[in-house]
C-alpha positions as CSV (number, residue, x, y, z in Angstrom):
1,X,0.0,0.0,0.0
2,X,2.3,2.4,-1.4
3,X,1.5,5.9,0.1
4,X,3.8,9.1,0.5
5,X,3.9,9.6,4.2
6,X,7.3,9.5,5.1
7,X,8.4,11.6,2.1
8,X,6.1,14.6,2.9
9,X,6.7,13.9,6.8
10,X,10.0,14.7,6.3
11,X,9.4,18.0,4.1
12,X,7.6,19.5,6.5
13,X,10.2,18.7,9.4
14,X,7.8,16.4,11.3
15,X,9.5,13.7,13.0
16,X,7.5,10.0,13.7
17,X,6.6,10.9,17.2
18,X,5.5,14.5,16.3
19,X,3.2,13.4,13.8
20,X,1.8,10.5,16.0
21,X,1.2,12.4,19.0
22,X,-0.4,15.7,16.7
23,X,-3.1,12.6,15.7
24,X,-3.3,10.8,18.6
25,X,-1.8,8.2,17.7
26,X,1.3,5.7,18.2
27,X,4.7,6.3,16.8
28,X,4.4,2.6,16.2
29,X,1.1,3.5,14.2
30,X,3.3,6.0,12.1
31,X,5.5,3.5,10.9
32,X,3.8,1.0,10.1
33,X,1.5,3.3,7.5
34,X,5.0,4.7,6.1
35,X,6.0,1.2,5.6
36,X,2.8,0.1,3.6
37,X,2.2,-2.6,6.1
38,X,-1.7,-2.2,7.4
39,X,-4.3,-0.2,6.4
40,X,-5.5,3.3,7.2
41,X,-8.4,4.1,9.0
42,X,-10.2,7.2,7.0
43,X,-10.3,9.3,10.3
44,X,-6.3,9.0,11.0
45,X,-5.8,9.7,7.4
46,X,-7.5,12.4,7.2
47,X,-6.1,13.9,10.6
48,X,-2.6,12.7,9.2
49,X,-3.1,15.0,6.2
50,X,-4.4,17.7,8.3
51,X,-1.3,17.8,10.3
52,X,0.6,17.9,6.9
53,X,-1.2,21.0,4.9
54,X,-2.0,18.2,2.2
55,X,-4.8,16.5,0.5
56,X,-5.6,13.1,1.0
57,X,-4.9,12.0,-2.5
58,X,-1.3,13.7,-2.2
59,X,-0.4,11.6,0.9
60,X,-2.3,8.3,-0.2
61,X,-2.2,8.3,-4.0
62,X,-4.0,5.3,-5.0
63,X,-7.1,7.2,-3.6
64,X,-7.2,9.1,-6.3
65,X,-8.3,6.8,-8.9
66,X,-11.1,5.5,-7.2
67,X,-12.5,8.7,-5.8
68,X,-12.5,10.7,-9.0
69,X,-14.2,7.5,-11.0
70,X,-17.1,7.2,-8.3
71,X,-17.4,10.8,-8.2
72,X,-17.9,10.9,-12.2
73,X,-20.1,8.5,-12.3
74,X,-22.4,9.7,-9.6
75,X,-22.1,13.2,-11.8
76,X,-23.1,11.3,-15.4
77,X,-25.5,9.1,-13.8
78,X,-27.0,12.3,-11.0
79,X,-27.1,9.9,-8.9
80,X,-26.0,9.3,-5.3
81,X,-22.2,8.2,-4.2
82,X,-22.1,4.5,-4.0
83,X,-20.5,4.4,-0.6
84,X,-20.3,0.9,-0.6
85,X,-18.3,0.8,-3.6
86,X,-16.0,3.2,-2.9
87,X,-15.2,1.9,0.4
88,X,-14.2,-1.5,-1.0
89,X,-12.2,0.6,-3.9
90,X,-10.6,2.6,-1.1
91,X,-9.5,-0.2,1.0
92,X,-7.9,-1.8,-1.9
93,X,-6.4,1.6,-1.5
94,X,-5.3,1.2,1.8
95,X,-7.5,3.5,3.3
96,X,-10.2,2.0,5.7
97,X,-13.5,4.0,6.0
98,X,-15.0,1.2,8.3
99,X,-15.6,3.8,11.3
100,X,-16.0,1.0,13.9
101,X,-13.0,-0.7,16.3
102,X,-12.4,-4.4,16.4
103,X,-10.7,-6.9,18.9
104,X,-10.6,-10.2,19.3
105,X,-10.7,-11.9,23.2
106,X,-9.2,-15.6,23.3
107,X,-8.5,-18.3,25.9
108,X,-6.1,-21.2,24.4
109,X,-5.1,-24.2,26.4
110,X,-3.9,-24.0,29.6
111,X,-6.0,-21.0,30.0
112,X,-4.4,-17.9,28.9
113,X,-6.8,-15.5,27.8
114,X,-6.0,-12.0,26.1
115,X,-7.8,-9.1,23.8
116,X,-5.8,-8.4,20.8
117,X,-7.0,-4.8,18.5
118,X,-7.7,-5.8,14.9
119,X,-7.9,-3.8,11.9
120,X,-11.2,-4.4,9.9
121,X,-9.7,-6.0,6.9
122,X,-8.1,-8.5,9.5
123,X,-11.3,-9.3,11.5
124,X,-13.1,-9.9,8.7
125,X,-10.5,-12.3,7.3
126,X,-10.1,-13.7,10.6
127,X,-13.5,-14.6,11.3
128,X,-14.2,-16.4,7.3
129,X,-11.0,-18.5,8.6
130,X,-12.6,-19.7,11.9
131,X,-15.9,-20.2,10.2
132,X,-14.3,-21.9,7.3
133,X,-11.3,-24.6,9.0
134,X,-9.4,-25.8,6.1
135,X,-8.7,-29.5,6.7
136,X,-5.0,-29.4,6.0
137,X,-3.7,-26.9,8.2
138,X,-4.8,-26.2,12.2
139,X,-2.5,-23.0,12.1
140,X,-4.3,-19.1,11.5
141,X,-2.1,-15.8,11.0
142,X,-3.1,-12.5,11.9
143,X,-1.8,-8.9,13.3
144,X,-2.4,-7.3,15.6
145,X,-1.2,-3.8,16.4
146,X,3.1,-4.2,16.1
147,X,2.9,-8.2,16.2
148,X,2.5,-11.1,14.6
149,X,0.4,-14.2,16.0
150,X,0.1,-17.4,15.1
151,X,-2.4,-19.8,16.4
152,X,-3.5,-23.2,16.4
153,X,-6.9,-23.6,15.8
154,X,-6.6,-27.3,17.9
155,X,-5.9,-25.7,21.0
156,X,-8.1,-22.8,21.1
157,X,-11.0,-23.1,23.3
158,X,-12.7,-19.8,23.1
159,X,-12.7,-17.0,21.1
160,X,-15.4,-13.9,21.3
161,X,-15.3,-11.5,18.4
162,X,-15.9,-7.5,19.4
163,X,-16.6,-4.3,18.5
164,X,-17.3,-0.7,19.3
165,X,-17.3,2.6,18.4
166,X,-14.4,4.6,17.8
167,X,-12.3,6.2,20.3
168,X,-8.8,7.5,20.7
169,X,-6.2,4.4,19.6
170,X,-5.0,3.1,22.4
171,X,-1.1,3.2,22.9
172,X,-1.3,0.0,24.9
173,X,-2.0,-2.2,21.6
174,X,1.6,-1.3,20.5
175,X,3.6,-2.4,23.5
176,X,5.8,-5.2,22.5
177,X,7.7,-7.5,24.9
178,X,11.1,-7.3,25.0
179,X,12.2,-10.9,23.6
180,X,11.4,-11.4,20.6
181,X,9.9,-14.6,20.0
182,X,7.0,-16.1,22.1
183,X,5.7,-19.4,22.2
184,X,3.0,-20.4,24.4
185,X,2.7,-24.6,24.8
186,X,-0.2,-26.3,25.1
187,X,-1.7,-26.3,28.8
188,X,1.2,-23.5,29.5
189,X,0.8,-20.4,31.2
190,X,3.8,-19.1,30.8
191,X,5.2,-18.7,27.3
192,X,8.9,-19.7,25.7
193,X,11.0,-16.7,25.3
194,X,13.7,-16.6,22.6
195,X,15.9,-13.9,21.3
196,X,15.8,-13.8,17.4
197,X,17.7,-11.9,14.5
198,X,15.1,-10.0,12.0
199,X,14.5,-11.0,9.0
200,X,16.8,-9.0,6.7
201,X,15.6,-10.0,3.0
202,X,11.5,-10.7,2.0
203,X,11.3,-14.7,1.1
204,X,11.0,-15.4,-2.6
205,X,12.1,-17.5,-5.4
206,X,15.5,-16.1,-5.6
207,X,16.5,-16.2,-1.8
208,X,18.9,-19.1,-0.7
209,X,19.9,-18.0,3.1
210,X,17.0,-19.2,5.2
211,X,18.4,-17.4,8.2
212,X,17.6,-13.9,6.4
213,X,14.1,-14.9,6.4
214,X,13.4,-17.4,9.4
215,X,10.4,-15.7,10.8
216,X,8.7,-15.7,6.9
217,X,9.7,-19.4,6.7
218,X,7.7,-19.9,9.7
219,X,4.5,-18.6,8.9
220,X,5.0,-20.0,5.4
221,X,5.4,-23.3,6.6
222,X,2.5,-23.0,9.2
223,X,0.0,-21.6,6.3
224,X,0.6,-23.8,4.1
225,X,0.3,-27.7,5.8
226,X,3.8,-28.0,6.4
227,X,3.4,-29.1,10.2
228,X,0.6,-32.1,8.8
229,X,4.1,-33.7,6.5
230,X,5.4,-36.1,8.7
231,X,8.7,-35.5,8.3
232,X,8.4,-31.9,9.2
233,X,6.4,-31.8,12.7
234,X,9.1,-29.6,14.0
235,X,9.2,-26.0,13.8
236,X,13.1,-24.9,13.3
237,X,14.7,-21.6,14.2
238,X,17.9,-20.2,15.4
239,X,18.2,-17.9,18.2
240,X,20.3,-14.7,18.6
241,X,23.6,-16.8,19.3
242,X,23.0,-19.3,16.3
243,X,22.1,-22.2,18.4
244,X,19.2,-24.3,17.0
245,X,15.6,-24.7,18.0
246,X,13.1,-28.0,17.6
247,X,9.6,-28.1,19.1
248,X,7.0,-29.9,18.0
249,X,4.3,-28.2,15.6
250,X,1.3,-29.8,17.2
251,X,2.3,-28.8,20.9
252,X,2.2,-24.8,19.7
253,X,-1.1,-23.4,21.3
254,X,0.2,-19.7,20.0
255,X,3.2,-18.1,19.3
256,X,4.0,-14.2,18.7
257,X,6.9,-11.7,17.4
258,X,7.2,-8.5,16.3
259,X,5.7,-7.6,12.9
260,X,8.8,-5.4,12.0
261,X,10.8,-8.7,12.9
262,X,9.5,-10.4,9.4
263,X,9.2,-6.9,7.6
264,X,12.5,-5.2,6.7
265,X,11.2,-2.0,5.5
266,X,8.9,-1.8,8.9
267,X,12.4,-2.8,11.3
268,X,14.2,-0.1,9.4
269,X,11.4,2.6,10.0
270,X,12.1,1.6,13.5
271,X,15.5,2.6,13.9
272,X,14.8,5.5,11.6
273,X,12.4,6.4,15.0
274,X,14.8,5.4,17.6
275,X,17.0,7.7,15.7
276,X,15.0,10.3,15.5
277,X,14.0,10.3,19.4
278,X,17.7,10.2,20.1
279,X,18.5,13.6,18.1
């Protein structure tokens, strides 16, 4: 969702925290809309261009396209706006006009219970995967404010999905632990805690050095069966000193890291901010 944030951010002097704390927002928030990685809801958009003397469309680009075209058409046709419409051409977009909030509250085995924020895009998706099961996989991804979660379905016990209206975003949905990787085990209340490089490259074709993109190969291999192959029922990682990790797929209740930790543009916005904070 490429978008011109940063770029304008900068020419007008703003640093991440200034700009997040003008919209009430999280610096967290900041980066992760300057690094294309989550939607936008309409409201922090257009508080975000506010803040920057610009017009939605300047900031946001590929709003422009499917504003103007509804806007035509409404003209030619004297009709009405199809809200509906746009909003699905805007969030293609990356721009979310959904006005509501959304959370998920859980309790896995072992009876850990939490309430995660969602994005709408990711609730929705969310929910058609817990109504839906595929058969060859027990494993469902999702984010939720600056982490990653992954959770098997086999070992969840309860899981209410919320909403309400919307309020001022809550900082407390960007707090990340300070190790990197956590993995709860099944009838655990406690989870595993394992320092872990960041991914450096994005997984494709053309990548050979699995230990750029660990954290990808993970949630690859979860998505897509490879825990059900019998010959691969261990997940497989190396920690911060390079020593080697095994535990066994189907004992994984839920296991969480950082979203910038598997996005190298997102981990460099971060230090870009740390930077920045430091000045």
């Amino acid at each position: 969702m490429k978008n011109y944030l940063k770029a304008i951010r900068k020419k007008k002097g703003l640093t991440q925290r200034q700009l997040a704390e003008s919209t009430h927002t999280s610096q967290q928030q900041i980066q992760r809309i300057e690094s294309g990685v989550q939607t936008v809801r309409l409201d922090l958009a257009t508080s975000i261009c506010a803040i920057l003397d610009e017009p939605l469309t300047a900031v946001f680009p590929k709003t422009y396209r499917p504003i103007q075209k509804e806007l035509r058409r409404a003209k030619s046709d004297s009709k009405s706006l199809d809200l509906h419409k746009l909003h699905d051409e805007l969030l293609k977009a990356g721009i979310e006009t959904d006005p509501l909030q959304y959370f998920i509250k859980y309790r896995i085995r072992g009876g850990v219970t939490n309430i995660l924020a969602l994005t709408g895009p990711v609730y929705k998706n969310l929910y058609v995967q817990l109504q839906n099961r595929p058969d060859e996989t027990s494993f469902v991804t999702f984010n939720s404010g600056s982490s990653v979660f992954l959770l098997n379905l086999n070992h969840l016990q309860y899981c209410h999905f919320l909403w309400e209206a919307p309020r001022i975003y809550d900082r407390k949905y960007d707090e990340k632990d300070a190790c990197s990787l956590n993995i709860f085990l099944a009838g655990d209340t406690e989870p595993l805690k394992f320092d872990i490089e960041p991914d450096t490259e994005i997984m494709s074709a053309d990548c050979d050095d699995e230990k750029s993109t660990q954290l990808q190969r993970i949630i690859f291999d979860a998505e897509y069966h490879i825990p059900q192959v019998d010959d691969s029922r261990f997940i497989i990682f190396d920690d911060i000193d390079g020593e080697t990790v095994f535990i066994k797929w189907d004992d994984i209740a839920m296991l969480s890291f950082p979203l910038s930790y598997m996005c190298p543009d997102l981990y460099e916005a971060e230090m870009e901010g740390l930077g920045e904070d430091e000045e």
